[in-house]
N, C-alpha and C positions, 0 to 999 in steps of 0.2 A: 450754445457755448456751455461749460462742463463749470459746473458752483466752483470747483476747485481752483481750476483756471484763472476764475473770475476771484477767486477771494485772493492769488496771489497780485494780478496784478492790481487789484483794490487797494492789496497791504501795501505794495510798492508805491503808490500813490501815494496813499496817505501818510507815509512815514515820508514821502518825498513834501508832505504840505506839513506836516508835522515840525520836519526837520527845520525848513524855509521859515516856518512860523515863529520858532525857537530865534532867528536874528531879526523877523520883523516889526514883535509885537513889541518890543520894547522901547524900539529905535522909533518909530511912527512916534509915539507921546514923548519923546525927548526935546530937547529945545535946539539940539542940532539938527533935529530934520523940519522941524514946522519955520529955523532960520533960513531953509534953503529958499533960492528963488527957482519957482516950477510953474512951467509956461500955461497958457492961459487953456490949453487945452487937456490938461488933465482931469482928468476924473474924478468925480468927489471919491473921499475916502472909503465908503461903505460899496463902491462899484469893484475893488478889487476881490474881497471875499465870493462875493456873490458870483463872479466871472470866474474866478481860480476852482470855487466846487464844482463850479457845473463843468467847466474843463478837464476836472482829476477823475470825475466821474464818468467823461465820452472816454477821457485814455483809456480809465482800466476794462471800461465793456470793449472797444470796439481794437485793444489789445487783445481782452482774453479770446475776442472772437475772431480777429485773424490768427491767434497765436494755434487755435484748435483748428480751426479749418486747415491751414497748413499742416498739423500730425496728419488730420484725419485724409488728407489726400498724399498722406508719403514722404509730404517735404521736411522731414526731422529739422533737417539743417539750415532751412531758409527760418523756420520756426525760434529755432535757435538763436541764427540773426537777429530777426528779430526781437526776440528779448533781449538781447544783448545792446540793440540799437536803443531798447525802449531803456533800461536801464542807466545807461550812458543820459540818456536827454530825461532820466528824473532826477540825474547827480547834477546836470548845467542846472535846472531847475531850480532844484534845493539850496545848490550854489550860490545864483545870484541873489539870495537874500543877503546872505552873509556877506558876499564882497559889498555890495552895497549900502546894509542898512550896520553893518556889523563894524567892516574894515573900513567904510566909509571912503570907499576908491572910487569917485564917478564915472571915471573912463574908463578901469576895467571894467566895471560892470556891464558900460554902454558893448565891451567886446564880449562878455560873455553873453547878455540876453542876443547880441546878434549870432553867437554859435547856436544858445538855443534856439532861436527859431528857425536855424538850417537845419537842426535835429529834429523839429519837430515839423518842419515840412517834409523831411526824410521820412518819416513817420507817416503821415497820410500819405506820402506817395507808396508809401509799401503796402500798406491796410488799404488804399484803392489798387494796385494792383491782383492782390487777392477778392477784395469786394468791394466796387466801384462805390455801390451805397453808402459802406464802411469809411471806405476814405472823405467820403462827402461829410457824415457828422463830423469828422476828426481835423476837417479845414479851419473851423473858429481856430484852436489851438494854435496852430502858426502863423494864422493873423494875428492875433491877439497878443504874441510872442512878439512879430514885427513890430504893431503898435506898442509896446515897449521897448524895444528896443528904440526907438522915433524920440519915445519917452525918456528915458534913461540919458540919450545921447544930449537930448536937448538938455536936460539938468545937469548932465556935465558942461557943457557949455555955460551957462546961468553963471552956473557958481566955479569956474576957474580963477 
């Protein structure tokens, strides 16, 4: 994969965790999120950082590395797609910080995290299309995305 490549979709990333970060760091230590009731299967709190960099970091390599194999065999335009897919699902991303920790909407939120994780299994299905291995690191992400969305739904539910 080309440094260049690789430093955009890094940047993309991290302005997408940057951004997320921006509605969630505040809202965690408030006294409206430590009142929510959140089911017995959540995660302690220091499991989200830890899983979210190691996911922003399989995006951006195993984007930039589909996004170059695609130029470098011809396909401008599926390459294109592709960022433009990858793009889209680091905006749901960034998103659901805010409607969540921000706007404080449980059910939207529960709707957005389940758009992203159909963009982000859109995502590995395309990155293994082009390289089977590629989409295999890139599988955690839409799990991970499910298992949120599982998440989110059930805290909406809790606290209606």
């Amino acid at each position: 994969m080309r440094p260049s490549t690789l430093a955009k979709t890094a940047g993309a990333a991290f302005a997408a965790a940057a951004l997320g970060g921006l509605a969630t760091k505040p809202a965690v230590e408030s006294a409206w999120y430590r009142r929510l009731n959140k089911p017995n299967f959540q995660p302690p709190s220091l499991a989200f950082p830890i899983a979210w960099n190691l996911l922003y970091s399989d995006i951006a390599a195993v984007s930039a590395s589909t996004i170059d194999t695609l130029n470098e065999r011809g396909e401008a335009a599926q390459a294109r797609a592709y960022s433009r897919a990858l793009a889209a699902n680091l905006v749901l991303n960034a998103s659901w910080s805010w409607v969540f920790f921000n706007r404080r909407r449980l059910g939207a939120s529960a709707v957005v995290a389940g758009a992203l994780t159909a963009s982000s299994a859109d995502l590995a299905r395309r990155a293994a299309a082009v390289n089977a291995s590629a989409g295999a690191v890139l599988t955690p992400y839409p799990l991970w995305c499910a298992f949120a969305t599982v998440l989110s739904t059930r805290i909406w539910q809790l606290n209606r």
